[in-house]
N, C-alpha and C positions, 0 to 999 in steps of 0.2 A: 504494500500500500504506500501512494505519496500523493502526498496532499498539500495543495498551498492556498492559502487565503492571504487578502492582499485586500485591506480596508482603508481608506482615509475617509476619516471620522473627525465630526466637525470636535472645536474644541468647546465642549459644554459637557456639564456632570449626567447629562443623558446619555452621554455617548458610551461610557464607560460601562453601563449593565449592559448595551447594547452590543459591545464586543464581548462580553462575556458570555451573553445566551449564545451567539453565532459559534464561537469556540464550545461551550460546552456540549452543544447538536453535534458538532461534526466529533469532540473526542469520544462522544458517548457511541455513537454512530459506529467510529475504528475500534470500540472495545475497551479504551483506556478505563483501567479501574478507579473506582469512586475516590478512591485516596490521591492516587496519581493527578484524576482528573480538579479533585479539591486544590492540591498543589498548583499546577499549570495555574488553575484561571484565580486564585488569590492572588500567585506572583501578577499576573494579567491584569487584573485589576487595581494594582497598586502602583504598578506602569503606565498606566491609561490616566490615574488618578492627579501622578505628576504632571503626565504632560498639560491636563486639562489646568491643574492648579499655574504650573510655574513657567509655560512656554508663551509667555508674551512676547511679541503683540501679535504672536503667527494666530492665525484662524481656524487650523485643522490640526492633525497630527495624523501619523499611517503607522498601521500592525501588518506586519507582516508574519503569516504563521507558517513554518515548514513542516509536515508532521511525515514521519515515514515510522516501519514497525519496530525501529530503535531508542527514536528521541522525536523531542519537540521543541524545535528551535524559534525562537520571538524574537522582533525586533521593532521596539515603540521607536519610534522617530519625530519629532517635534522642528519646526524652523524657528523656536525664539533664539531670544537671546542668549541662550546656552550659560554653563557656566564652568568654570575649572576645579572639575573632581576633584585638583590633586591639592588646591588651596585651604587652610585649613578651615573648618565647617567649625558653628557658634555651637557649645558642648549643650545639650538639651539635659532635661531632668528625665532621669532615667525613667518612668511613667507619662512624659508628655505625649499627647494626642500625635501631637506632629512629629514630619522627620524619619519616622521610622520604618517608612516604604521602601526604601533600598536596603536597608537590612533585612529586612521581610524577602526582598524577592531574592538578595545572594543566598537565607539560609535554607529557601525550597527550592533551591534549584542546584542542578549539578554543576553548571558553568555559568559565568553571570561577567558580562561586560558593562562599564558605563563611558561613554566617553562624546568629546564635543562631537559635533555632525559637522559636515562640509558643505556648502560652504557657513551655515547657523543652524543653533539651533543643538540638542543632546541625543543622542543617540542612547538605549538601554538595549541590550540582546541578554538573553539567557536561554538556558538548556535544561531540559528535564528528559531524564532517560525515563521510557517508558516501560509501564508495569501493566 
């Protein structure tokens, strides 16, 4: 099996359950088990969540899903104004609401990229091998 989905989705807080039912249809569709599939689309959804919150002044953002009988590779894309990963981030309280979307999606996934997009804009990929 291989399977690609390719969405650009406006940026509004609607968009986000809406990439998540579409992925959930299609993982539930290849069999991915309920755990796996909880995985995938929490990380998804936490991905979606940023770009909608923090890609200003862009207008959309695009998901890109690879899915084959090994893994399932994502990739959020956003054209704001991006920012540098590698600068150091304001330390949150360990219980804050905020902030905690990309450690959510490195710790369910198997591989987890973050990095600027070209020519604007942040780019998120990550990997979940499948179960």
């Amino acid at each position: 099996m291989n399977v690609r989905l390719s969405l650009s989705l406006p940026r509004d807080n609607a968009s986000v359950p809406m990439a998540r039912r579409i992925l959930a249809t299609t993982l539930t569709t290849a069999g991915v088990t309920e755990e796996c599939r909880s995985d995938i689309l929490l990380a998804l959804a936490e991905a979606c969540a940023n770009a909608v919150a923090h890609a200003q002044p862009a207008d959309d953002y695009k998901v890109t899903v690879d899915l084959d009988d090994a893994e399932c590779r994502i990739e959020v894309i956003d054209a704001g104004s991006g920012f540098d990963p590698r600068a150091d981030q304001p330390e949150l309280p360990l219980l804050a609401e905020r902030g905690r979307g990309l450690h959510i999606i490195e710790a369910l996934s198997d591989g987890f990229d973050l990095r600027p997009n070209t020519p604007s804009g942040t780019l998120v990929r990550f990997v979940k091998r499948i179960a």
